[in-house]
DRENTORKOL-3810 file (N, C-alpha, C; in nm, 4 decimals):
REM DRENTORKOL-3810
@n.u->-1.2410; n.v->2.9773; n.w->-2.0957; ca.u->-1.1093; ca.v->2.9262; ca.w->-2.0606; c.u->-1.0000; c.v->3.0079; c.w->-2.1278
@n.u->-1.0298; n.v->3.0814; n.w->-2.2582; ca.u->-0.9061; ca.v->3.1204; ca.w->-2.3204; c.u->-0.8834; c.v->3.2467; c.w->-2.2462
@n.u->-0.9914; n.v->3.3187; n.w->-2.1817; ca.u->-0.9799; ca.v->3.4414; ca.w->-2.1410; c.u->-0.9047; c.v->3.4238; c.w->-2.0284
@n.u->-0.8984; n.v->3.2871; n.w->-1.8972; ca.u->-0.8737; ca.v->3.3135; ca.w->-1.7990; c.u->-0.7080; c.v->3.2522; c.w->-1.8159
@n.u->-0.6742; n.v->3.1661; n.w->-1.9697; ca.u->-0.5607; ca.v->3.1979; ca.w->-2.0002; c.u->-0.4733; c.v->3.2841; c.w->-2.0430
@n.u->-0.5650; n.v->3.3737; n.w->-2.0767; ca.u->-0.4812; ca.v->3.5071; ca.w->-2.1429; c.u->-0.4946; c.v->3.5795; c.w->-2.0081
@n.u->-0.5491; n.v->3.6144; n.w->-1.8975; ca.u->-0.5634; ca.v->3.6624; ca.w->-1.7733; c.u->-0.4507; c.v->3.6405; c.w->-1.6947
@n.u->-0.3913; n.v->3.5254; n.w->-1.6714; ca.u->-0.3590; ca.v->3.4672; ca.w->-1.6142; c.u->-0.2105; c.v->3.3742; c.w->-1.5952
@n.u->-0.1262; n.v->3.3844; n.w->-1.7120; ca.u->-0.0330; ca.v->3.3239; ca.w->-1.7689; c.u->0.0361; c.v->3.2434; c.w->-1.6776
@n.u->0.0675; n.v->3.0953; n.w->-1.7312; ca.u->0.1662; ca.v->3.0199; ca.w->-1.6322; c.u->0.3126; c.v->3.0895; c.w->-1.6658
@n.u->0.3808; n.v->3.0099; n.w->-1.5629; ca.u->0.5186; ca.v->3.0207; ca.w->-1.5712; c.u->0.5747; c.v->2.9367; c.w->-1.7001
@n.u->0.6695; n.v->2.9573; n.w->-1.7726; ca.u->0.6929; ca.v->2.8925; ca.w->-1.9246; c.u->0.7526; c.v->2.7847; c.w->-1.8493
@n.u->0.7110; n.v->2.6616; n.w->-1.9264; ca.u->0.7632; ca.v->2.5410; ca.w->-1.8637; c.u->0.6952; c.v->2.4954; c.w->-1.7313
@n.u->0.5862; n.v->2.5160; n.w->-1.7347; ca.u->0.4807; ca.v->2.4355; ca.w->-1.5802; c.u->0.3470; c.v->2.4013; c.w->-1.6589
@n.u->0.2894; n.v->2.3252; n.w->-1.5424; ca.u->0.1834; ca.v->2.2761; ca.w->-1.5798; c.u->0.0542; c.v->2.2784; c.w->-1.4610
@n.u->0.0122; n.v->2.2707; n.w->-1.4829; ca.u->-0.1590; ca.v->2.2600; ca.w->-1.3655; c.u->-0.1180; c.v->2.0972; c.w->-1.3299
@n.u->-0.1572; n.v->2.0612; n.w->-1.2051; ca.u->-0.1758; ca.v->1.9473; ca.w->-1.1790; c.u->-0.2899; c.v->1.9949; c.w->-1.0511
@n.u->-0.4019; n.v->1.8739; n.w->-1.0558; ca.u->-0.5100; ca.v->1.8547; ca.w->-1.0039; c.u->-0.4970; c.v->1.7463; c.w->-0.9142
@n.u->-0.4841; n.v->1.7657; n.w->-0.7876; ca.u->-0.5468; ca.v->1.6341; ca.w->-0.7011; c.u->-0.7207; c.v->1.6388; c.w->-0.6321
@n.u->-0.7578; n.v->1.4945; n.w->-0.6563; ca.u->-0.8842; ca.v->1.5060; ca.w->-0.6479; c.u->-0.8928; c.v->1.3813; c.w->-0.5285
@n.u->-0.9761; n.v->1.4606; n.w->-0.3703; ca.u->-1.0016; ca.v->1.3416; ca.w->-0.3093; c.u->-0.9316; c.v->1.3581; c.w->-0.1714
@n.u->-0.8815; n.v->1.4674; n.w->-0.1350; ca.u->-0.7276; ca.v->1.4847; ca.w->-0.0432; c.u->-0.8796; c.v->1.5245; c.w->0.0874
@n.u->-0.8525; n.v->1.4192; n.w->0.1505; ca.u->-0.9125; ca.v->1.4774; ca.w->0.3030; c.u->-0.9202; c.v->1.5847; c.w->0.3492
@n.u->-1.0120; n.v->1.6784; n.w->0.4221; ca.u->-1.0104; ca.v->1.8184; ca.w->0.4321; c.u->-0.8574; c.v->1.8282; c.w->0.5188
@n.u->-0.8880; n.v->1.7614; n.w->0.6474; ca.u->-0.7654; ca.v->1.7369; ca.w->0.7610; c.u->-0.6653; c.v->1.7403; c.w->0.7134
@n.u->-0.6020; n.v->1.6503; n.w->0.6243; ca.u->-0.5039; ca.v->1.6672; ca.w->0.5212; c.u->-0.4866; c.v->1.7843; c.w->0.4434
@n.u->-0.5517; n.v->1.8892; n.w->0.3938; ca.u->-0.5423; ca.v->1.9882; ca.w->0.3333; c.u->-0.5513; c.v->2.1064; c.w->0.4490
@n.u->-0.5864; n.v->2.0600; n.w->0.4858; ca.u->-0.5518; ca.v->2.1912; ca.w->0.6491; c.u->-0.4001; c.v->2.1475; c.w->0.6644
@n.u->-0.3651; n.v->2.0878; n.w->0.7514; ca.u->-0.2705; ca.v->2.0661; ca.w->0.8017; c.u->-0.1174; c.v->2.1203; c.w->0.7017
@n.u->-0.1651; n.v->2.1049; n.w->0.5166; ca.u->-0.0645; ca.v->2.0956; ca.w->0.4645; c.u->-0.0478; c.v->2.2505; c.w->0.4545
@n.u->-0.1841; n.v->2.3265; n.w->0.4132; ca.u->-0.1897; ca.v->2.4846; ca.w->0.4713; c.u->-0.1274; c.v->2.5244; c.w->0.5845
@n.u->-0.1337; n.v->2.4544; n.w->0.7293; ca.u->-0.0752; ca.v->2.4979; ca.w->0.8386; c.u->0.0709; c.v->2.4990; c.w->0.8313
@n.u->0.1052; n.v->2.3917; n.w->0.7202; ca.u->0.2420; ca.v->2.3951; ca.w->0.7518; c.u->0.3419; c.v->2.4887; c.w->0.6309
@n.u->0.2631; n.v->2.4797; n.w->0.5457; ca.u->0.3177; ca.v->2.6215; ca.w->0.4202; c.u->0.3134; c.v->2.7451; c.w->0.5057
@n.u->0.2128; n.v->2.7843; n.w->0.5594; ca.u->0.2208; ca.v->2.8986; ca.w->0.6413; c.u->0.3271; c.v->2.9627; c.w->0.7457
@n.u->0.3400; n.v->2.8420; n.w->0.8013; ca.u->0.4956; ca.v->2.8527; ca.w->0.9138; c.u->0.6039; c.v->2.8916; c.w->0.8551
@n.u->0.5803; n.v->2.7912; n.w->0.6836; ca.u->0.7144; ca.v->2.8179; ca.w->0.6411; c.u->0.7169; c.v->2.9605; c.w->0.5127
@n.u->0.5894; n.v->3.0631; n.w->0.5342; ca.u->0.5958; ca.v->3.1515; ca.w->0.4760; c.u->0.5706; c.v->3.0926; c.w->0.3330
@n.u->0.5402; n.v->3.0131; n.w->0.3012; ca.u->0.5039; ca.v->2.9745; ca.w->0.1644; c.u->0.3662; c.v->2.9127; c.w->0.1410
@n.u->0.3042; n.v->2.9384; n.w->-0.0246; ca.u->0.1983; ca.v->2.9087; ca.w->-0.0057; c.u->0.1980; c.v->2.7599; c.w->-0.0445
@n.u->0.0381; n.v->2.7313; n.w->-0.0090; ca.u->0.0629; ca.v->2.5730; ca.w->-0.0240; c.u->0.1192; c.v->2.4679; c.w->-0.1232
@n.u->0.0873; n.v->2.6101; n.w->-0.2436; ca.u->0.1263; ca.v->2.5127; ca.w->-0.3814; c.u->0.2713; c.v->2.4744; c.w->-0.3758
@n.u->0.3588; n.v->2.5681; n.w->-0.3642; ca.u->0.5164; ca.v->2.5921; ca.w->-0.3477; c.u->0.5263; c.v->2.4936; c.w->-0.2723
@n.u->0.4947; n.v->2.4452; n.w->-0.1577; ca.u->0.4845; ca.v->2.3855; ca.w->-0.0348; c.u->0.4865; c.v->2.2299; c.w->-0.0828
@n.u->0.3781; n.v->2.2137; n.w->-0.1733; ca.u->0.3600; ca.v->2.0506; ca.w->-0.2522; c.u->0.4579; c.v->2.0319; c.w->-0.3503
@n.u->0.4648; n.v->2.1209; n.w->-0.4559; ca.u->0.5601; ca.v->2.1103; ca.w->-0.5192; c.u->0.6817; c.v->2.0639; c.w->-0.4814
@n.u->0.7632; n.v->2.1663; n.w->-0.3620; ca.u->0.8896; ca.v->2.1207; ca.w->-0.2878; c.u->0.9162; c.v->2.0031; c.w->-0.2170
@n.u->0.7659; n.v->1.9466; n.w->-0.1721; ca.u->0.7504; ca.v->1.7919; ca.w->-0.1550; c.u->0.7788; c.v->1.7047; c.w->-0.2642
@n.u->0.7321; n.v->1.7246; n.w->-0.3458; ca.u->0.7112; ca.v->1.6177; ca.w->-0.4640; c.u->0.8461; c.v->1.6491; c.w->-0.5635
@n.u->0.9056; n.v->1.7289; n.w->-0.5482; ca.u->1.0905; ca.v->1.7881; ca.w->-0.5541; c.u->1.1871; c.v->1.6717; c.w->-0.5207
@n.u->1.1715; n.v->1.7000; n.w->-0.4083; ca.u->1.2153; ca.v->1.6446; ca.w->-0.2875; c.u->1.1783; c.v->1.4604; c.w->-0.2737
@n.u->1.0730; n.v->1.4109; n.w->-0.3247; ca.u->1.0901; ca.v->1.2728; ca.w->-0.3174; c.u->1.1275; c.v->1.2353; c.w->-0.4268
@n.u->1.0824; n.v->1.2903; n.w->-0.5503; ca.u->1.1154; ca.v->1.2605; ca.w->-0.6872; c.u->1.3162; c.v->1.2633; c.w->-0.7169
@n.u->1.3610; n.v->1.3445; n.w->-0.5931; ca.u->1.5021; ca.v->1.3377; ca.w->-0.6310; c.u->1.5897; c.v->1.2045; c.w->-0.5707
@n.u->1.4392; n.v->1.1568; n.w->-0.4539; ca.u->1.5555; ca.v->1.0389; ca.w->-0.3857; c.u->1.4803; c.v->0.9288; c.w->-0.4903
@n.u->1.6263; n.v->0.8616; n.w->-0.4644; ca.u->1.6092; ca.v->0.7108; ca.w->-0.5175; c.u->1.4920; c.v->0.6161; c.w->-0.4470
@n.u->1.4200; n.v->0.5482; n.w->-0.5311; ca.u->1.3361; ca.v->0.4248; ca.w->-0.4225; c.u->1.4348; c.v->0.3184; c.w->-0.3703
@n.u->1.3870; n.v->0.2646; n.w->-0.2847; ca.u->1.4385; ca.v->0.1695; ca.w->-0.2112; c.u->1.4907; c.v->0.0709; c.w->-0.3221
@n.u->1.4657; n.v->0.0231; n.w->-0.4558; ca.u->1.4964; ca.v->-0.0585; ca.w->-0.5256; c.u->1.6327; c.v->-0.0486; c.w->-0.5866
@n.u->1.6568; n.v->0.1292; n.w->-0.5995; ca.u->1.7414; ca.v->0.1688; ca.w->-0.7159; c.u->1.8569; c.v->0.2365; c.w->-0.6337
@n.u->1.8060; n.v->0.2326; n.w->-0.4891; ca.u->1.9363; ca.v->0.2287; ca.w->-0.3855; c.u->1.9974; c.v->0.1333; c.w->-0.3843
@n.u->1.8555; n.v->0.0111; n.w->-0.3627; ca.u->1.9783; ca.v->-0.1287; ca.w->-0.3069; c.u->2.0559; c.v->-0.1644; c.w->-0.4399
@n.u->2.0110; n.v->-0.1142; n.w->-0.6034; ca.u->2.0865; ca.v->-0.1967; ca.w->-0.7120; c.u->2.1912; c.v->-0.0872; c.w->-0.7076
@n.u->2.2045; n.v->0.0503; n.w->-0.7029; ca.u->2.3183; ca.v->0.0873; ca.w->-0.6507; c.u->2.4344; c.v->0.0534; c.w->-0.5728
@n.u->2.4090; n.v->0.0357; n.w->-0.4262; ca.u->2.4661; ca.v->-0.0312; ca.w->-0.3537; c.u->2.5460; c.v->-0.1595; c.w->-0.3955
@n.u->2.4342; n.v->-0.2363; n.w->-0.4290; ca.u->2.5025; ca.v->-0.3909; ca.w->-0.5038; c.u->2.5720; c.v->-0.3519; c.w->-0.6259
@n.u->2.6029; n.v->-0.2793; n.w->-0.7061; ca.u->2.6773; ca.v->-0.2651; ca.w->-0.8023; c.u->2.8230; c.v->-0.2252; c.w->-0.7696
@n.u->2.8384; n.v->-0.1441; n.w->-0.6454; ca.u->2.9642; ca.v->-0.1127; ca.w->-0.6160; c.u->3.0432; c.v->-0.2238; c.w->-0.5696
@n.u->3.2031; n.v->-0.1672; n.w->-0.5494; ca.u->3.2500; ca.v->-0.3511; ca.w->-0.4641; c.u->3.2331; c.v->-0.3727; c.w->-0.3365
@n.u->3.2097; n.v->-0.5008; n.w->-0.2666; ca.u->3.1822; ca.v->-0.5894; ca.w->-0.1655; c.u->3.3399; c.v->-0.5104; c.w->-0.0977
@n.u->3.2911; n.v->-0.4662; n.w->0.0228; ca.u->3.4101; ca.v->-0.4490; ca.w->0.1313; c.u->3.3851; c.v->-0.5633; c.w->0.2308
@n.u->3.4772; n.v->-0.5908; n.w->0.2807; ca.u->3.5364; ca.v->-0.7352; ca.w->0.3542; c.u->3.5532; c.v->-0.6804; c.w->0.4738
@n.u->3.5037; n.v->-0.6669; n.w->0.6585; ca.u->3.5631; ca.v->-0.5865; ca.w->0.7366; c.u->3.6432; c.v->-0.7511; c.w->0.7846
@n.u->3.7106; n.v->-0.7116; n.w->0.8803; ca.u->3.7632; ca.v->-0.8282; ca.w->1.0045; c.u->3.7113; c.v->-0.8231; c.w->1.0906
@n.u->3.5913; n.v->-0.7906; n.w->1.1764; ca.u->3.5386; ca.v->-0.7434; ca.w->1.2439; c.u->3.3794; c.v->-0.7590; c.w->1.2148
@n.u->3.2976; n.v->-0.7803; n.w->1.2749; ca.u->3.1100; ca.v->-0.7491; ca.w->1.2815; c.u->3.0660; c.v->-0.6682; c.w->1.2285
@n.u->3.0034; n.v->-0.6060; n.w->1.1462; ca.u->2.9605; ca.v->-0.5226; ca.w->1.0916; c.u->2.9065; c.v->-0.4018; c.w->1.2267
@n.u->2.8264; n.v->-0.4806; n.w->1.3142; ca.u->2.8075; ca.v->-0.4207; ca.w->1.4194; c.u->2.8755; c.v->-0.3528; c.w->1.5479
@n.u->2.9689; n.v->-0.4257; n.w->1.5088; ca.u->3.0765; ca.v->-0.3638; ca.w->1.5974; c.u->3.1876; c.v->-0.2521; c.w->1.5619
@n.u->3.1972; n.v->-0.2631; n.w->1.4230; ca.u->3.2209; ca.v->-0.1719; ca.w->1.3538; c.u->3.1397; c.v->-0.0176; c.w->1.3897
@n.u->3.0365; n.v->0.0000; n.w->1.3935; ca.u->2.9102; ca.v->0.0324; ca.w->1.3549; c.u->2.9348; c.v->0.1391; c.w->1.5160
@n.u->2.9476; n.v->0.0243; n.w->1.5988; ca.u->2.9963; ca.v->0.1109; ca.w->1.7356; c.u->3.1015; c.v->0.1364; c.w->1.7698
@n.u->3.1885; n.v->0.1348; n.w->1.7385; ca.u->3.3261; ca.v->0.1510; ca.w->1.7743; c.u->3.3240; c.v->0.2987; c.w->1.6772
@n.u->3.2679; n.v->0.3272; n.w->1.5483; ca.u->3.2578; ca.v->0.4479; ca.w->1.4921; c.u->3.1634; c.v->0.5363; c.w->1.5647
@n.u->3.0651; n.v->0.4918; n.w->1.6592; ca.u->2.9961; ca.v->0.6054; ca.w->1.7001; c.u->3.0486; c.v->0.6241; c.w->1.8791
@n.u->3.1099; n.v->0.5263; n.w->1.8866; ca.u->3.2410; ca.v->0.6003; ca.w->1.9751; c.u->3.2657; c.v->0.6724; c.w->1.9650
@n.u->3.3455; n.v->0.6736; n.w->1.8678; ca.u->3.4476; ca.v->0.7678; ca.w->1.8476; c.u->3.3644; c.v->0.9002; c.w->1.8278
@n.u->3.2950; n.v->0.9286; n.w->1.7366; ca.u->3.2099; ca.v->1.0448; ca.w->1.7285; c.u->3.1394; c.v->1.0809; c.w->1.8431
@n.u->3.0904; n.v->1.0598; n.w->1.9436; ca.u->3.0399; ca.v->1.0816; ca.w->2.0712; c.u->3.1433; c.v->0.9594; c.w->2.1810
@n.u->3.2582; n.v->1.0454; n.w->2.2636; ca.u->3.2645; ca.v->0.9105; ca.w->2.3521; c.u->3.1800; c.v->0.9194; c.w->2.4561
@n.u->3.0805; n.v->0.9977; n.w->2.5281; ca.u->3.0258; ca.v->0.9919; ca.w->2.6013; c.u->2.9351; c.v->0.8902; c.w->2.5972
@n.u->2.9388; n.v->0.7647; n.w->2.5157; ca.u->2.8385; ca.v->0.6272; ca.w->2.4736; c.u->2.8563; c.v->0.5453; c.w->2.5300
END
């Protein structure tokens, strides 16, 4: 092991992570799709796991949300809702 660390050096600041168990189908597919995008698969998971780790869960949206202030419309929320996508497309 020390040799294929001295061989081999990570990037300063990374780590190995191991998944154990990933369906072949699933590991094809995630190959097929690094490939399209010119990247290899690892880059490919990583930028996944980037990418969800930056959004909020559903929990820490809605206590977001609820922390800001309560807007009051005069109007349906829903109707609101269309009368704005009117306007952005009138062809509706």
């Amino acid at each position: 092991m020390r040799f294929a660390c001295y061989c081999c050096p990570m990037k300063q600041g990374t780590t190995v992570l191991q998944v154990r168990g990933i369906p072949v189908s699933l590991r094809d597919r995630l190959r097929r799709k690094a490939k399209r995008q010119n990247r290899s698969m690892s880059q490919y998971v990583i930028d996944l796991i980037a990418a969800d780790v930056r959004s909020p869960t559903l929990d820490e949206w809605l206590a977001e949300v609820r922390s800001g202030p309560r807007t009051h419309l005069d109007i349906p929320a829903a109707q609101a809702l269309h009368e704005a996508r009117a306007e952005e497309s009138p062809d509706r």
